[in-house]
Jmol script that loads the backbone (N, CA, C; Angstrom):
load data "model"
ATOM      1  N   UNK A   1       9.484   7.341  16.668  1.00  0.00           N
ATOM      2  CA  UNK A   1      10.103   6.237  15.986  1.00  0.00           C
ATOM      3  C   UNK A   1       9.224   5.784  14.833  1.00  0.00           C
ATOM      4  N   UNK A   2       9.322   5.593  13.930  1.00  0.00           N
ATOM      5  CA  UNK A   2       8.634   4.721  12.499  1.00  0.00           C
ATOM      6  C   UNK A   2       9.539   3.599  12.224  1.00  0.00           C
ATOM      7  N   UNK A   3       8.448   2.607  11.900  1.00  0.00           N
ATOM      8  CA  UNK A   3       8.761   1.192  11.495  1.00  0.00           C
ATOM      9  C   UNK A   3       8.543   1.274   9.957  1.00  0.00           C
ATOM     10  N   UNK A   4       9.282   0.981   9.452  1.00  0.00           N
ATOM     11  CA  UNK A   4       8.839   0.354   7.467  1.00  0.00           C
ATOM     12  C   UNK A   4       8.721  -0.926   7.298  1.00  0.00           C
ATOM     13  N   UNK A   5       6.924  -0.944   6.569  1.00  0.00           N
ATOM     14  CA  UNK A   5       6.863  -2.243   6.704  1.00  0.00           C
ATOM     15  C   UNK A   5       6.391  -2.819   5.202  1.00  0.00           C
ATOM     16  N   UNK A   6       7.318  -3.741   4.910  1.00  0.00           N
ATOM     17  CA  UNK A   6       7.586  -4.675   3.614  1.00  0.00           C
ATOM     18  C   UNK A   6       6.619  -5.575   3.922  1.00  0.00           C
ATOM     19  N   UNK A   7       5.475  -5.679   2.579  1.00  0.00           N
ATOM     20  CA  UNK A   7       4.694  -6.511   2.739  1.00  0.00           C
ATOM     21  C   UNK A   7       3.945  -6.585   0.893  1.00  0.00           C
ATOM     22  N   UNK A   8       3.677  -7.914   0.679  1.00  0.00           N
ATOM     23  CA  UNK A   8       3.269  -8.613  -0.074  1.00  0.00           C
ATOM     24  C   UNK A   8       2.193  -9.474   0.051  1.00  0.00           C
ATOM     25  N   UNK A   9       0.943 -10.107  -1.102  1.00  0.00           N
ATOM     26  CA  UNK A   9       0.606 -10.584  -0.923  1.00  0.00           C
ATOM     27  C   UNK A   9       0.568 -11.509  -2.176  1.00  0.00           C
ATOM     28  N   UNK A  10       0.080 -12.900  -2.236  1.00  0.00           N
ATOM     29  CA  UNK A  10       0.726 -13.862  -3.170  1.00  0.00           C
ATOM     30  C   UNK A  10      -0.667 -13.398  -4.375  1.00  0.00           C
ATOM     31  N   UNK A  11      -0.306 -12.895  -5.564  1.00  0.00           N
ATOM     32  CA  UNK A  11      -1.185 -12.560  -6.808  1.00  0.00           C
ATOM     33  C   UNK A  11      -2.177 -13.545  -6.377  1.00  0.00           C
ATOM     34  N   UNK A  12      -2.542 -15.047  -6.542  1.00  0.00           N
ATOM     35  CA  UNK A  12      -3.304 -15.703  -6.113  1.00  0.00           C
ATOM     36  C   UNK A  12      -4.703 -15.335  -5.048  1.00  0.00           C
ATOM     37  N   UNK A  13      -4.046 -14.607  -4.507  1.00  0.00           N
ATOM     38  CA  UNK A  13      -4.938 -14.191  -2.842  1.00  0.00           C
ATOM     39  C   UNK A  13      -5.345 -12.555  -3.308  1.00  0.00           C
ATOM     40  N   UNK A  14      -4.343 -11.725  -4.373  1.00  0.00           N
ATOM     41  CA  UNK A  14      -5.558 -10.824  -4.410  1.00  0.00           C
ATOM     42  C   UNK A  14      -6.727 -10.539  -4.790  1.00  0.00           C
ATOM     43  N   UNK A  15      -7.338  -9.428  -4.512  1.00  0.00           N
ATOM     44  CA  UNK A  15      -9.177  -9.533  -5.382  1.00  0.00           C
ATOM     45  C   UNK A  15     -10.170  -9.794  -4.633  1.00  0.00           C
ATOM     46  N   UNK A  16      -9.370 -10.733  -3.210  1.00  0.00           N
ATOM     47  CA  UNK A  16     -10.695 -11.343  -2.353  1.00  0.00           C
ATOM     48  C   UNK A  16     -10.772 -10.994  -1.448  1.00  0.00           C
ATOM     49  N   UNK A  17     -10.543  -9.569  -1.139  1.00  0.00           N
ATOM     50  CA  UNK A  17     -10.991  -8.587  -0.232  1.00  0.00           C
ATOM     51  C   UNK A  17     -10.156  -8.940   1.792  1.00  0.00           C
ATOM     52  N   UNK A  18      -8.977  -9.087   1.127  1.00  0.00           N
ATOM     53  CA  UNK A  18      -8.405  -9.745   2.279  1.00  0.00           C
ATOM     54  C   UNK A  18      -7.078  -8.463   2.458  1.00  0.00           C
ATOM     55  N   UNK A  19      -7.227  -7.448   1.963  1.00  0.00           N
ATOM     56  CA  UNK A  19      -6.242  -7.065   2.606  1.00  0.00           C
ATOM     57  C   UNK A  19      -6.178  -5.907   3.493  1.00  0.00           C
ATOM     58  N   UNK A  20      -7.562  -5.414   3.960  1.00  0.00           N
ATOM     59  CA  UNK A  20      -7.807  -4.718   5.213  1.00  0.00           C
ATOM     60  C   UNK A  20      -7.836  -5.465   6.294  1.00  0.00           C
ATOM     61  N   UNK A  21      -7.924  -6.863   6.244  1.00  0.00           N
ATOM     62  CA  UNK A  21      -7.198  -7.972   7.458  1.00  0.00           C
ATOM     63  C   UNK A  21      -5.747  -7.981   7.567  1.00  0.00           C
ATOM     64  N   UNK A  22      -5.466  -7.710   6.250  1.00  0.00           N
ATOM     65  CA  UNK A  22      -3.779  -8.224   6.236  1.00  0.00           C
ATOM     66  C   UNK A  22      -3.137  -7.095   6.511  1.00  0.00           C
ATOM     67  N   UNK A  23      -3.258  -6.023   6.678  1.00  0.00           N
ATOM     68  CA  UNK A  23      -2.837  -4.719   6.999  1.00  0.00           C
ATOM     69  C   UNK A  23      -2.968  -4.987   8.716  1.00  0.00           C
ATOM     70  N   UNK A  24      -3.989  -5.105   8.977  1.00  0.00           N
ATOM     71  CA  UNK A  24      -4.385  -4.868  10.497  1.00  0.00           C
ATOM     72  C   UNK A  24      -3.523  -6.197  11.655  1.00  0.00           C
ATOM     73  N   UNK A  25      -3.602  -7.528  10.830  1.00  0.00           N
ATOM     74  CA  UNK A  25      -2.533  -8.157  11.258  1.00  0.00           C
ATOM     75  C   UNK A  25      -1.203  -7.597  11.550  1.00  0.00           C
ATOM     76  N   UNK A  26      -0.710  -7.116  10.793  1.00  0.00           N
ATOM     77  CA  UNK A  26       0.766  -7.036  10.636  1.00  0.00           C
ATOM     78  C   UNK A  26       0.958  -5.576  11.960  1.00  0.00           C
ATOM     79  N   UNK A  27       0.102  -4.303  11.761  1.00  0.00           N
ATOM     80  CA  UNK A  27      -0.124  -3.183  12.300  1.00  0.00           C
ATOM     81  C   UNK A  27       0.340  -3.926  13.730  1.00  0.00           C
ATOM     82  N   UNK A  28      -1.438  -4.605  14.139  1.00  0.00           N
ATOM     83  CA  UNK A  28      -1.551  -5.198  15.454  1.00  0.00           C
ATOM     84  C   UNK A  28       0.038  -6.053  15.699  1.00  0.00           C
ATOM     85  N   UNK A  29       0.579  -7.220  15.633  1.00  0.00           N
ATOM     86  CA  UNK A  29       1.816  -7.230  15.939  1.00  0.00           C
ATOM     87  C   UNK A  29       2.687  -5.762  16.304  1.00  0.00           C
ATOM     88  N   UNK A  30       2.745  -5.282  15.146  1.00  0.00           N
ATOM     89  CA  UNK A  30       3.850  -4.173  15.644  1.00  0.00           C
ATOM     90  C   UNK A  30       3.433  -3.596  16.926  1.00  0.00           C
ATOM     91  N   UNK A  31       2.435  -2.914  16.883  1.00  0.00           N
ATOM     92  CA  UNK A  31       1.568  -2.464  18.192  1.00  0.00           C
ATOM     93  C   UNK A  31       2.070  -3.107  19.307  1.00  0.00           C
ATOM     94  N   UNK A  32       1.700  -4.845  19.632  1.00  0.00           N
ATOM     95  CA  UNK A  32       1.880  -5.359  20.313  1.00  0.00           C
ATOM     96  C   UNK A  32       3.928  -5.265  21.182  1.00  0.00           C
ATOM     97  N   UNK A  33       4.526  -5.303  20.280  1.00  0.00           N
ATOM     98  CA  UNK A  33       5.678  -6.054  20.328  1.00  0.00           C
ATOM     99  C   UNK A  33       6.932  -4.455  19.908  1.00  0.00           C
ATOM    100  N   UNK A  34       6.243  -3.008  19.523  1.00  0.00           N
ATOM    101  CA  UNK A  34       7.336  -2.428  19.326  1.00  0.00           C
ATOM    102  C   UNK A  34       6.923  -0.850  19.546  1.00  0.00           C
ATOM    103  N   UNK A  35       7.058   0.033  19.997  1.00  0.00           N
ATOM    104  CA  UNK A  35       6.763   1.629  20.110  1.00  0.00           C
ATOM    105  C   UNK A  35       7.211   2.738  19.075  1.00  0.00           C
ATOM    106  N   UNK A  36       6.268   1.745  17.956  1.00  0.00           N
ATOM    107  CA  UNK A  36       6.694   2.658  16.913  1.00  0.00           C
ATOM    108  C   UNK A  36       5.885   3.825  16.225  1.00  0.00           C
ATOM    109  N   UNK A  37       5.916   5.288  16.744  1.00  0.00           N
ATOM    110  CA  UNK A  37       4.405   5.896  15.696  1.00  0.00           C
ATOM    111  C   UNK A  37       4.064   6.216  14.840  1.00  0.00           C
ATOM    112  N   UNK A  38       4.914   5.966  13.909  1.00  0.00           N
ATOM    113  CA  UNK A  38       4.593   6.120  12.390  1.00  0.00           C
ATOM    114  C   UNK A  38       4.713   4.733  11.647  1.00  0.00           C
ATOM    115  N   UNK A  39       3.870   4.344  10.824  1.00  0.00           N
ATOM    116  CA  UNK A  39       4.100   3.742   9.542  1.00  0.00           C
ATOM    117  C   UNK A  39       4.612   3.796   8.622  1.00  0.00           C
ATOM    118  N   UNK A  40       5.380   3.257   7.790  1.00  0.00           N
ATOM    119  CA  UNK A  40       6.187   3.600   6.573  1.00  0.00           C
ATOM    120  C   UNK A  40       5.874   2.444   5.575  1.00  0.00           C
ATOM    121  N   UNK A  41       5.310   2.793   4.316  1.00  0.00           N
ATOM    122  CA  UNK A  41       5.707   1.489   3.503  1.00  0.00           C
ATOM    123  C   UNK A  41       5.597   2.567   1.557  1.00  0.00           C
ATOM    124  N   UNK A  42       5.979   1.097   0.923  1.00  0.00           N
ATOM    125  CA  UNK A  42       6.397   1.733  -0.348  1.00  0.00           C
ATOM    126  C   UNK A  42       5.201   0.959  -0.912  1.00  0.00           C
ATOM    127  N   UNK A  43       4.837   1.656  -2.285  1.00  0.00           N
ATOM    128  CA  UNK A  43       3.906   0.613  -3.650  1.00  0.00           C
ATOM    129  C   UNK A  43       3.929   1.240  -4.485  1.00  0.00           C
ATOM    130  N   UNK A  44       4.393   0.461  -5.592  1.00  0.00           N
ATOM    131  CA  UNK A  44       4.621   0.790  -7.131  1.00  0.00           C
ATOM    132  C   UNK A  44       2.889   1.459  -7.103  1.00  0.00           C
ATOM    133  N   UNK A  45       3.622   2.977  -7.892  1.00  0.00           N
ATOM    134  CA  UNK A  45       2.531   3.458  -8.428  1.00  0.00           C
ATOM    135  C   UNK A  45       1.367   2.653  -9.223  1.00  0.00           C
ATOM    136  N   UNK A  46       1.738   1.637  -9.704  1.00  0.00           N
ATOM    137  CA  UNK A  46       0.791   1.048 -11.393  1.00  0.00           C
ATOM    138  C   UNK A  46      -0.575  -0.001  -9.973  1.00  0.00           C
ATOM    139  N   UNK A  47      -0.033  -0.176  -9.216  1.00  0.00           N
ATOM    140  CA  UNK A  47      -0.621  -1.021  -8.032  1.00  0.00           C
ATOM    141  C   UNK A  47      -1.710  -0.428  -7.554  1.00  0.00           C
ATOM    142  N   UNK A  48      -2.806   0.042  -8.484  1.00  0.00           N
ATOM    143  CA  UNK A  48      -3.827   0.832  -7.795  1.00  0.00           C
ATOM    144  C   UNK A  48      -4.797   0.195  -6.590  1.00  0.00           C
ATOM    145  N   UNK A  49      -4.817  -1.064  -6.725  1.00  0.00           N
ATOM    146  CA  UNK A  49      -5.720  -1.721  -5.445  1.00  0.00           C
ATOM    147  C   UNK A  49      -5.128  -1.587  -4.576  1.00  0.00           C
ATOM    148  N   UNK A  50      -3.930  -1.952  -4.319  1.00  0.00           N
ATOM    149  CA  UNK A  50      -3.174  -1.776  -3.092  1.00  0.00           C
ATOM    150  C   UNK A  50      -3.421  -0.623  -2.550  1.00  0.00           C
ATOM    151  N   UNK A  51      -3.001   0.631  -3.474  1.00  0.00           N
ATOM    152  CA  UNK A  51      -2.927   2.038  -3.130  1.00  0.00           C
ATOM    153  C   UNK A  51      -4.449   2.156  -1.930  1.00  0.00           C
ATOM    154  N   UNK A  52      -5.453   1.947  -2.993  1.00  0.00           N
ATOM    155  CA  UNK A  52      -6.936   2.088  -2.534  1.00  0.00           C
ATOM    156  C   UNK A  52      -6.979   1.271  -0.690  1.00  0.00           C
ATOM    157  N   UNK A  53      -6.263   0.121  -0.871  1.00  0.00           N
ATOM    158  CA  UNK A  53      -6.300  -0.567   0.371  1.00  0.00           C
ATOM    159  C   UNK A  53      -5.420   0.357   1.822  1.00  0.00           C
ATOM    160  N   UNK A  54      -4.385   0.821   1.033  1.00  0.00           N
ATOM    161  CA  UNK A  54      -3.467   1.176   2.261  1.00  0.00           C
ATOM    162  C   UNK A  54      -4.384   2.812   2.356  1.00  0.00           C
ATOM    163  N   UNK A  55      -4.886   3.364   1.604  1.00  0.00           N
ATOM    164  CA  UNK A  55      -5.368   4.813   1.864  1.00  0.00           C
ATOM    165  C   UNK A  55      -7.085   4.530   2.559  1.00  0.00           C
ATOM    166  N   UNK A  56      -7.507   3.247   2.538  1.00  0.00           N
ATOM    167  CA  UNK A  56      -8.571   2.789   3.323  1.00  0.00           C
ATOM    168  C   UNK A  56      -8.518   2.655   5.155  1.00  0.00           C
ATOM    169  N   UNK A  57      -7.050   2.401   5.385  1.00  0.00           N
ATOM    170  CA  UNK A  57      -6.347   1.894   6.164  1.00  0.00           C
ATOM    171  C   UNK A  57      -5.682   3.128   6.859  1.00  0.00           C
ATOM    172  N   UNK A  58      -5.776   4.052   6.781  1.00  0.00           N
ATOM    173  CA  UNK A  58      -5.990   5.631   6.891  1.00  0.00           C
ATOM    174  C   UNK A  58      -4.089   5.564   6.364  1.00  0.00           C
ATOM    175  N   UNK A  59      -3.367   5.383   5.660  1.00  0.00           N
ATOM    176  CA  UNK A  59      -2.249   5.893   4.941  1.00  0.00           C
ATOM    177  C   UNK A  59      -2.197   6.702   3.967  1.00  0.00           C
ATOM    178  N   UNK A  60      -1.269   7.974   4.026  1.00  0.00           N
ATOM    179  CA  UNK A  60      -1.701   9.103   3.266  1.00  0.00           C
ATOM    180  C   UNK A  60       0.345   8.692   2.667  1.00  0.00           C
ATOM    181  N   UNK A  61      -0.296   9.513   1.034  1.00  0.00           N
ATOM    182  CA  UNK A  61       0.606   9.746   0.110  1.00  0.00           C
ATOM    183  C   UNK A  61       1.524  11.013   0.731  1.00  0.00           C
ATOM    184  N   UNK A  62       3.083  10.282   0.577  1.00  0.00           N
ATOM    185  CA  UNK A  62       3.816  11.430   1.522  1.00  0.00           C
ATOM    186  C   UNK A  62       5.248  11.603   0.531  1.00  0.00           C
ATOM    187  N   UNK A  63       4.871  10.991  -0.606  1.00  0.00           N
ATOM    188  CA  UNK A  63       6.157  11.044  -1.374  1.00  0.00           C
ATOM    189  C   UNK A  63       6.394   9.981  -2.161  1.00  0.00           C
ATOM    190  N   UNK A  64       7.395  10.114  -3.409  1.00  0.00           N
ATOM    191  CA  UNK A  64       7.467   9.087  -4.355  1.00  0.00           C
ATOM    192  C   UNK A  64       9.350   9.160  -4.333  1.00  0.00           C
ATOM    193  N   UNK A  65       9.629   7.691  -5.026  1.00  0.00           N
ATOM    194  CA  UNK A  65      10.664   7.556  -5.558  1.00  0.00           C
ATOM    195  C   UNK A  65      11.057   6.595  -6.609  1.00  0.00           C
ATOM    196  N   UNK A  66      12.206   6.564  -6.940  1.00  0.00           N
ATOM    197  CA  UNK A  66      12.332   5.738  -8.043  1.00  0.00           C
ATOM    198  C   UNK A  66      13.243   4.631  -8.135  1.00  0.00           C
ATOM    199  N   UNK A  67      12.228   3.155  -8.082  1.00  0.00           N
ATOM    200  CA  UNK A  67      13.083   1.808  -7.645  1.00  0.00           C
ATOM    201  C   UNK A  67      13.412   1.214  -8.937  1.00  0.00           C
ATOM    202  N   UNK A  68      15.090   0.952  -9.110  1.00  0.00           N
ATOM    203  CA  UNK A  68      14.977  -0.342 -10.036  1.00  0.00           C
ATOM    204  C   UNK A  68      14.772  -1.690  -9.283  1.00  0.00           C
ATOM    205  N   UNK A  69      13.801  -2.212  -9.939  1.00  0.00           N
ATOM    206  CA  UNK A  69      13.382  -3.696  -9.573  1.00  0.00           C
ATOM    207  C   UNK A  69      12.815  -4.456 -11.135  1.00  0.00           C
ATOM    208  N   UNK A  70      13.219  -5.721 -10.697  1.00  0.00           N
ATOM    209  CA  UNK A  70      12.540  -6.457 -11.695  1.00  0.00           C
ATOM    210  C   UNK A  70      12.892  -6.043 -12.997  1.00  0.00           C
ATOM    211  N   UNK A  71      14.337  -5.716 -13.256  1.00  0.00           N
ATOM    212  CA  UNK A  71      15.135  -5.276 -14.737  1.00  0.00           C
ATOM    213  C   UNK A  71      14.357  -4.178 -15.300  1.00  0.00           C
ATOM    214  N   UNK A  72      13.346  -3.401 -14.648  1.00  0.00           N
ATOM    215  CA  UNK A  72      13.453  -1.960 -14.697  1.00  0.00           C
ATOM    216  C   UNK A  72      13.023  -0.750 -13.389  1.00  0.00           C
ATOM    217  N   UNK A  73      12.765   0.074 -14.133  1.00  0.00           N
ATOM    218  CA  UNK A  73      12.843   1.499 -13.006  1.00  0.00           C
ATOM    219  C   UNK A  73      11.384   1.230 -13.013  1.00  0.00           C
ATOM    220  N   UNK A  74      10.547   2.018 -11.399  1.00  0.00           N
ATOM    221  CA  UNK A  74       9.123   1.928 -11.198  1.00  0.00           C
ATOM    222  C   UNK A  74       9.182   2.923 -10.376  1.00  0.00           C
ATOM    223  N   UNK A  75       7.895   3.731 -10.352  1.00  0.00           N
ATOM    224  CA  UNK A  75       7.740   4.847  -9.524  1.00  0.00           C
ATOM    225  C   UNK A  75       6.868   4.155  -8.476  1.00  0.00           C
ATOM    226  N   UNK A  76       7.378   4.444  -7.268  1.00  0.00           N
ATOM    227  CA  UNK A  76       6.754   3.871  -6.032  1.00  0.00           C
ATOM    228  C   UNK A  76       6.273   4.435  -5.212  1.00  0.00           C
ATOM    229  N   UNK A  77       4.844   4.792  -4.514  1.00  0.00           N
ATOM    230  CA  UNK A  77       4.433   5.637  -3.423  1.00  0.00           C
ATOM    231  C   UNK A  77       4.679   6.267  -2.229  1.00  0.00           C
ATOM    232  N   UNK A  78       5.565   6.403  -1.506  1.00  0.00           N
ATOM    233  CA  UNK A  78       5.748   6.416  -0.271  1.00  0.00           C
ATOM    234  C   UNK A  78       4.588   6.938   0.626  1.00  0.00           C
ATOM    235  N   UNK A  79       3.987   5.814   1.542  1.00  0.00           N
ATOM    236  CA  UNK A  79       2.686   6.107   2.209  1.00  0.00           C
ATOM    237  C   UNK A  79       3.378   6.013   3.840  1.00  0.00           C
ATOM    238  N   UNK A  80       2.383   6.964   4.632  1.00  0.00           N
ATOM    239  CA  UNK A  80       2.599   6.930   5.919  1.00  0.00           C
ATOM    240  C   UNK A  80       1.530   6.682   6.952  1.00  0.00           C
ATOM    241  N   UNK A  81       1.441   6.351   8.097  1.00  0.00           N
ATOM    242  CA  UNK A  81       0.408   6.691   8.965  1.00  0.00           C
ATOM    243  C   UNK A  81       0.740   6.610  10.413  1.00  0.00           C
ATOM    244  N   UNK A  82       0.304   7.853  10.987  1.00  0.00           N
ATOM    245  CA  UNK A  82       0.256   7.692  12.298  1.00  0.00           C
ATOM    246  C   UNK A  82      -0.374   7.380  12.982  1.00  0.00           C
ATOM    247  N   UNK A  83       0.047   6.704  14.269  1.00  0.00           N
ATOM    248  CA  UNK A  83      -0.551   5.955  15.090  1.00  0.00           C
ATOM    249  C   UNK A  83      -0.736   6.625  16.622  1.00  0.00           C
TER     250      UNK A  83
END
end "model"
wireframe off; spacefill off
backbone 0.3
color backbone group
């Protein structure tokens, strides 16, 4: 089973080294509460910290696609990880 998980953090809060907590929060819930073994999530290519955070977080690049958002098109990562 894989869960996809939508997650954001408020521009404000990035930079300050908070999001190998904020990954592990969200993980741990799922863990807790669902039997899921894969990870799924998306990030605009241009998002290189993020990238760096979720591939810290052992998520590997498994594919791209192409979102319109925000009144245009963005190439987005598709990252995975098993658990």
């Amino acid at each position: 089973m894989k869960a996809e998980i939508g997650l954001g953090l408020a521009p404000s809060l990035t930079g300050h080294g908070l999001g190998k907590e904020f990954i592990k929060v969200i993980e741990d819930y799922v863990k807790q509460n669902f039997a899921f073994k894969t990870y799924i999530l998306s990030v605009a290519e241009f998002n290189k910290r993020a990238i760096k955070v979720y591939q810290k977080a052992g998520y590997q690049e498994t594919g791209s696609e192409n979102v319109h958002t925000n009144g245009g098109i963005y190439k987005f990562i598709i990252m995975t990880k098993s658990v």
